[in-house]
C-alpha positions in Angstrom: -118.6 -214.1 -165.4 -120.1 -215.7 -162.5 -124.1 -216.9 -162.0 -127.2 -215.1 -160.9 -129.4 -216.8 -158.1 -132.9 -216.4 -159.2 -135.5 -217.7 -156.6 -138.9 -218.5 -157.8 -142.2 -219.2 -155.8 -143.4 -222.3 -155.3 -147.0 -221.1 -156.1 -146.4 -219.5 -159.1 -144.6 -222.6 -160.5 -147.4 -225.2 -159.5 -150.0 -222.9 -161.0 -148.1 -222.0 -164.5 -148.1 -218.5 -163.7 -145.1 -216.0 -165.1 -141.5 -216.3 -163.8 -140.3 -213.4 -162.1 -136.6 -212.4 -160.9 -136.1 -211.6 -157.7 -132.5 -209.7 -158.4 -132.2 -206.5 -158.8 -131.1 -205.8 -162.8 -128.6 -203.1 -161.8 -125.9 -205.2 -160.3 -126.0 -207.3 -163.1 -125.7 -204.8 -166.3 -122.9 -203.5 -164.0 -120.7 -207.0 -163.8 -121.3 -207.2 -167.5 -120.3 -203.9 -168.0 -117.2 -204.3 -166.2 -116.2 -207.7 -168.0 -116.5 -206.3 -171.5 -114.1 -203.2 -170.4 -111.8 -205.6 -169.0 -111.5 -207.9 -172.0 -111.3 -204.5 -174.5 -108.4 -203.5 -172.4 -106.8 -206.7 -172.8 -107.2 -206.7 -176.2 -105.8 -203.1 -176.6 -102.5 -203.9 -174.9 -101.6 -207.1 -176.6 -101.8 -205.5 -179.9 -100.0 -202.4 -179.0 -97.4 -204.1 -176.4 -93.9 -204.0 -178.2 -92.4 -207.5 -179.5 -90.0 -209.3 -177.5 -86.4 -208.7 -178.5 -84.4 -211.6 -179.9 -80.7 -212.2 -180.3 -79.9 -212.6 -184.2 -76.7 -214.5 -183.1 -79.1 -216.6 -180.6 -81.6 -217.5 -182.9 -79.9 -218.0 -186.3 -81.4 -221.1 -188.4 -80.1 -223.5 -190.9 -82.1 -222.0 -193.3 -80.5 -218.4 -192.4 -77.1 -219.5 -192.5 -78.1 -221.4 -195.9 -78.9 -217.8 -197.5 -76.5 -216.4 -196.0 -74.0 -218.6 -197.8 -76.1 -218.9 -201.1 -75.8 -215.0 -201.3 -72.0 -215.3 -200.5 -71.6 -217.0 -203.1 -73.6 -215.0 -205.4 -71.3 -211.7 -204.3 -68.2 -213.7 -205.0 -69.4 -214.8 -208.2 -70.9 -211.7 -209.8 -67.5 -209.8 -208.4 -65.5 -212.4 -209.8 -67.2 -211.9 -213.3 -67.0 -208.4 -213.5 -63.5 -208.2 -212.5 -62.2 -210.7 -215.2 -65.1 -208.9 -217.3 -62.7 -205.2 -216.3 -59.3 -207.2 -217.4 -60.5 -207.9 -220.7 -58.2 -206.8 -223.2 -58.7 -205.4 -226.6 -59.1 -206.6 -230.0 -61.1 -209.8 -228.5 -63.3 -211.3 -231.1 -66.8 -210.5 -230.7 -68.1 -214.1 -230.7 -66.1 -214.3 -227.1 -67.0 -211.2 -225.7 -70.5 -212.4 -226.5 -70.1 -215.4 -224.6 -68.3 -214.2 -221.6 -70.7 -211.6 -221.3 -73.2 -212.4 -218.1 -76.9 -212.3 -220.0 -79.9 -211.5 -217.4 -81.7 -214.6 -216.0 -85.4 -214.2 -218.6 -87.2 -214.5 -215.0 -85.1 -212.2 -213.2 -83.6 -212.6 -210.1 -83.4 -216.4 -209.0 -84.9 -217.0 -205.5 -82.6 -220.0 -204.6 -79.1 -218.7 -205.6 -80.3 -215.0 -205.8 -78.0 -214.8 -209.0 -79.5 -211.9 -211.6 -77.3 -212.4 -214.4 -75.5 -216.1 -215.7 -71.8 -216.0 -215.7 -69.6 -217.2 -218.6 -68.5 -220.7 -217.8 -65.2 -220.6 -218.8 -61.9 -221.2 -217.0 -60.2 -218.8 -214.9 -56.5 -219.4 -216.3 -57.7 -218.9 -220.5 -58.1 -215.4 -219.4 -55.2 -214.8 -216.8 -51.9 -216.3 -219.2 -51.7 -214.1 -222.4 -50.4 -217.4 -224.7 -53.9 -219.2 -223.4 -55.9 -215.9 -223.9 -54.3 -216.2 -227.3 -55.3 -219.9 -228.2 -58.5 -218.6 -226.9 -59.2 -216.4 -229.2 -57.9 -218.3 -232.1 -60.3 -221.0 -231.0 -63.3 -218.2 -231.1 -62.5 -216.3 -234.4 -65.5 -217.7 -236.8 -68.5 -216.7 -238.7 -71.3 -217.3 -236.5 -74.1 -219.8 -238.1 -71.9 -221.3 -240.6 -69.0 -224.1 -240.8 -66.6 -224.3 -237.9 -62.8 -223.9 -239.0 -60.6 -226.4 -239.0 -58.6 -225.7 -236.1 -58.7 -229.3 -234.4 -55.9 -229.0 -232.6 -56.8 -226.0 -230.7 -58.9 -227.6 -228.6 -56.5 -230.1 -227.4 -53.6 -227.4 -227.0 -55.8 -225.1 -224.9 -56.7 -228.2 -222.5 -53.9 -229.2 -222.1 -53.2 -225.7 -220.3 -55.8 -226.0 -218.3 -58.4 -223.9 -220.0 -61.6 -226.1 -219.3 -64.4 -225.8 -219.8 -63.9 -224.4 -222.8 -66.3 -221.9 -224.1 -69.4 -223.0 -226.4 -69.4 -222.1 -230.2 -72.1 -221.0 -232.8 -71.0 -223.0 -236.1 -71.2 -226.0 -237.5 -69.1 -229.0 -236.6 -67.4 -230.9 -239.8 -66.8 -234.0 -240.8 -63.9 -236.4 -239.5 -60.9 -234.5 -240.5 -59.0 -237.5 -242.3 -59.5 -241.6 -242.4 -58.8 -242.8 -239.0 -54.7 -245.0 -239.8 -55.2 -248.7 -239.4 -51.9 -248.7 -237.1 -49.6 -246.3 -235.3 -52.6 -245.4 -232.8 -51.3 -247.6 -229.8 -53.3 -250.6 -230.1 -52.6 -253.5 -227.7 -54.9 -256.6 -227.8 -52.5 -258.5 -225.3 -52.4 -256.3 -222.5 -54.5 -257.2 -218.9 -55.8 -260.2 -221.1 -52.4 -262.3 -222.1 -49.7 -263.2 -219.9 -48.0 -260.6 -217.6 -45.2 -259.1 -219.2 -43.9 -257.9 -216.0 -44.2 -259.1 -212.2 -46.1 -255.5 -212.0 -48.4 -256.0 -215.0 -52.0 -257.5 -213.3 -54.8 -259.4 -215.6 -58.0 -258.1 -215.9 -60.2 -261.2 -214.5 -57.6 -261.3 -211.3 -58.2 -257.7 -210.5 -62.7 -257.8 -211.3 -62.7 -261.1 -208.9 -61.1 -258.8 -206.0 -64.3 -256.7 -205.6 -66.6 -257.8 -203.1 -69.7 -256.8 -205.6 -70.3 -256.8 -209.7 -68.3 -254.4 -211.3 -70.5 -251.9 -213.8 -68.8 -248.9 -215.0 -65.7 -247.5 -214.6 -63.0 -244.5 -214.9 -59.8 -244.7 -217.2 -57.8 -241.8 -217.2 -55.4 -240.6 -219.2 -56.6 -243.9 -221.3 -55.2 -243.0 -224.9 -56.5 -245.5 -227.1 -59.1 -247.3 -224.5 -57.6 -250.5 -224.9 -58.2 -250.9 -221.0 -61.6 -250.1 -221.9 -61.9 -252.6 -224.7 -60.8 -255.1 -222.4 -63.1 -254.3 -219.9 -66.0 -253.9 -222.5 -65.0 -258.0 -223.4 -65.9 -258.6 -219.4 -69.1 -256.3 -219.6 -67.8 -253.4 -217.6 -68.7 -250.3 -219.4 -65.1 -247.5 -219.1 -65.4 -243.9 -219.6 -61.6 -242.9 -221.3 -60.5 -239.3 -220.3 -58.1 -238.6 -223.4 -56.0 -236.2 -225.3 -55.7 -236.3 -228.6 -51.8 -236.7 -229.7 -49.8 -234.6 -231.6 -51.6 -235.2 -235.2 -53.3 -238.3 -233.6 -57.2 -238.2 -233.5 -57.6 -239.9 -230.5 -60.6 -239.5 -229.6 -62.4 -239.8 -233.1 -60.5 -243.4 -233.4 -61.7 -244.1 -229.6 -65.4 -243.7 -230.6 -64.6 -245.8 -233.6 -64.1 -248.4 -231.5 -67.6 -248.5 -230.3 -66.0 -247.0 -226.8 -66.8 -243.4 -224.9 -63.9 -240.9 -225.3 -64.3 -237.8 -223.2 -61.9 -234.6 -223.8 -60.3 -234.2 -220.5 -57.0 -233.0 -218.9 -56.3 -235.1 -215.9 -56.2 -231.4 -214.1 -59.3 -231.1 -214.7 -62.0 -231.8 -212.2 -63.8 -234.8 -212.9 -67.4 -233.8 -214.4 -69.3 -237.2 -212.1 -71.5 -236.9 -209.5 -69.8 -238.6 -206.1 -69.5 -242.3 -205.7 -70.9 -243.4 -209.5 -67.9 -245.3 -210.5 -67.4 -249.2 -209.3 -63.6 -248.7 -210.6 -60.8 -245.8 -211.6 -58.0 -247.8 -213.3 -55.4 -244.6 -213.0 -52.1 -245.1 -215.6 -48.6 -243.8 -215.2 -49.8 -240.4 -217.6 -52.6 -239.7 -215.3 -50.3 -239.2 -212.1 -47.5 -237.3 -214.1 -50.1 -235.3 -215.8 -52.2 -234.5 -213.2 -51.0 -231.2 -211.8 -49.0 -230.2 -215.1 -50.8 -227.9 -217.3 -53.1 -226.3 -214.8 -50.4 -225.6 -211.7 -47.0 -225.3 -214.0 -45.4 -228.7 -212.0 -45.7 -231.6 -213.1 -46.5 -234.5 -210.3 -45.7 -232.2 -207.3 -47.6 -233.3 -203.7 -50.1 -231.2 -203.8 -51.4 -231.6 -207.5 -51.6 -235.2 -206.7 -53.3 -234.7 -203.5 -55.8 -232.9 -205.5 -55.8 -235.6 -207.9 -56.3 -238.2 -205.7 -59.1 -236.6 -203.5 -60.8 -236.3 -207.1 -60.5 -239.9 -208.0 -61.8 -240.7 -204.0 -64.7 -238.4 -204.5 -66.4 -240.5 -207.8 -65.4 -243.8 -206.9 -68.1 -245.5 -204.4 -67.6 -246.9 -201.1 -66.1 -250.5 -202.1 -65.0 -249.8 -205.5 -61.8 -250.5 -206.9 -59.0 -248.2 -207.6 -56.2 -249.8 -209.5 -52.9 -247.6 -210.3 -51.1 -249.7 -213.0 -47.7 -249.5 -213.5 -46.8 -246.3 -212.2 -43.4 -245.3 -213.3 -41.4 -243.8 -209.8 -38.4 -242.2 -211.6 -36.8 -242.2 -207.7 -37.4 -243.8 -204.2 -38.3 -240.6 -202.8 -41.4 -240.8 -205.2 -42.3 -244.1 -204.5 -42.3 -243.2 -201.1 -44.3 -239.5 -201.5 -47.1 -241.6 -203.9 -47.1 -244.5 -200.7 -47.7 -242.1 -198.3 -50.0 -240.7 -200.0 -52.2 -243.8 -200.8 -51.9 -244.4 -197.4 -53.6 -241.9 -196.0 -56.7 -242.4 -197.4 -57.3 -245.9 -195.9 -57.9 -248.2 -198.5 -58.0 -251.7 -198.3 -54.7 -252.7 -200.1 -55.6 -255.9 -202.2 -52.3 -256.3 -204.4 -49.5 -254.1 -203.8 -46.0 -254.9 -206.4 -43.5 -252.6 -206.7 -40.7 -254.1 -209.7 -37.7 -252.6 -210.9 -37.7 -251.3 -215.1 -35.6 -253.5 -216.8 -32.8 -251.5 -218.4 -33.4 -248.7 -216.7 -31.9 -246.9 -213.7 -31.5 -248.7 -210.2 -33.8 -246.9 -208.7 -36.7 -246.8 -211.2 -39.3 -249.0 -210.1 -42.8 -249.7 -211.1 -45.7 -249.1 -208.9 -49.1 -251.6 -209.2 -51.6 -251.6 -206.2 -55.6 -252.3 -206.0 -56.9 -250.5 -203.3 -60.6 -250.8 -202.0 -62.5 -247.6 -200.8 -64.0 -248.0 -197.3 -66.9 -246.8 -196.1 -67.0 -243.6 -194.3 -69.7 -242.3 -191.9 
């Protein structure tokens, strides 16, 4: 605001006397007058300017686009449950319409998926073929709160059409359904520890010295009666066992007899690991035949073992093991479509033997590689 000269005798200084101001107080009031208009002015047009106007395109955000695509997904799911919700049928038991029926969140709307309601987890092809829908509904028809029927096979017959997850029950599981059979279940104590029975055939301690770290836990699909995983139990690796239970063969009640970890799985199905856990997938000749065959209507076509095979890449860690044993190529052409395939994902190959089946046809060969995941950036 500037200063104010104020000039002061000498006398009345020396002698103590009363200052006194020269100035004249008129200019002064004025200048302070005028700077307090000035800075109200100010004031007034900064609060009352308009804002500056922004591209949305220009200034879009991560966290923008992330709601953005959370709230996509949100549409697409609450459509996509109402829809299949519309194409119900009638004559569905209520114990199913109860469960695919989306029930309100308790807190209301969820701030991080902006979901309102919780759809039915249930897969997509149970309600679109009428003979799943069927098995479906078989599977659903009980008494709420009391014994669950003995429908054991149901489950398997509705997985292996692809109909996972299947949809949670309100009864009450029962005991085994019959003493597990001492035999006839597809036990093999020889296999990956004895001998070779085949140039294509690779032992278990030749395959575990391979990897460049310890191997922990690992992936056998398609195992049926976990003898891999038996074997591999015997060299402290702990093996999950996707399997199928037989027709009239518990499997997996005799696998978790054995002390061993049977999960109810379809090799269509997507595996239910978080990426990179597993240190190996051993993957068997019913896993790649089986892997697009209930869910897509073809069995072992490309693309159902492209999807396969991206699966088995996404849960195996960088440096892990995959080991496809004995894969049965009924043609050259297939050996040549599963190479090619293998290929492109640029593993390490550490044993590669392709050997013809004795007895069979000339161009039926067996296919045994151990690959080794790289690691990707």
């Amino acid at each position: 605001m500037g200063s104010v000269s104020l000039k002061l005798p000498a006398s009345r200084r020396r002698h103590g006397g009363p200052l006194s101001c020269l100035c004249s107080p008129a200019p002064l009031n004025l200048l302070m007058l005028l700077s307090l208009l000035c800075t109200n002015l100010l004031a007034f047009f900064a609060f009352f300017a308009a804002p500056p106007r922004h591209d949305p395109a220009a200034s879009t955000t991560p966290t923008s686009n992330l709601s953005a695509h959370v709230a996509a997904i949100a549409l697409e799911i609450g459509g996509a449950s109402s829809s299949s919700g519309a194409r119900l049928p009638d004559g569905l038991p209520p114990e199913l319409l109860l469960f695919l029926t989306p029930h309100a969140l308790p807190l209301g709307r969820d701030a991080r998926t902006g979901l309102t309601h919780m759809p039915a987890s249930v897969a997509a092809s149970c309600l679109r073929s009428p003979s799943a829908l069927a098995l479906l509904s078989a599977f659903m028809s009980y008494a709420p709160h009391s014994a669950c029927p003995r429908n054991a096979t149901l489950p398997r017959r509705l997985v292996s059409k692809g109909c996972e997850p299947l949809p949670r029950r309100r009864c009450l599981s029962r005991g085994p359904r019959a003493p597990l059979p001492a035999s006839g279940m597809g036990l093999d104590h020889r296999r990956w520890a004895g001998p070779a029975r085949g140039g294509h055939e690779f032992l278990a301690d030749d395959v575990l010295r391979l990897s460049a770290s310890k191997i922990r836990i690992g992936l056998d699909v398609a195992g049926g009666a976990a003898n891999f995983a038996a074997r591999m139990r015997e060299r402290g690796v702990t093996v999950v066992t996707s399997v199928l239970d037989g027709a009239g063969k518990p499997m997996n009640e005799f696998v978790a007899a054995r002390s061993l970890f049977p999960l109810l799985l379809s090799p269509a199905h997507r595996f239910p690991f978080y990426d990179g856990v597993f240190d190996l997938v051993h993957v068997g000749t019913a896993a790649l035949d089986e892997a697009g065959a209930p869910a897509m209507g073809q069995a072992a076509t490309p693309e159902a073992l492209e999807f396969f095979m991206f699966d088995v890449d996404r849960v195996l860690r960088a440096g892990g093991l995959l080991w496809i044993d004995s894969y049965l190529c009924q043609s050259e052409e297939k050996r040549r479509v599963v190479a090619k395939l293998i290929d492109r994902f640029g593993y390490k190959k550490l044993k590669w033997v392709a050997a013809e089946k004795a007895g069979g046809a000339a161009t039926s060969t067996y296919l045994s590689v151990v690959l080794r995941k790289p690691a990707r950036s």
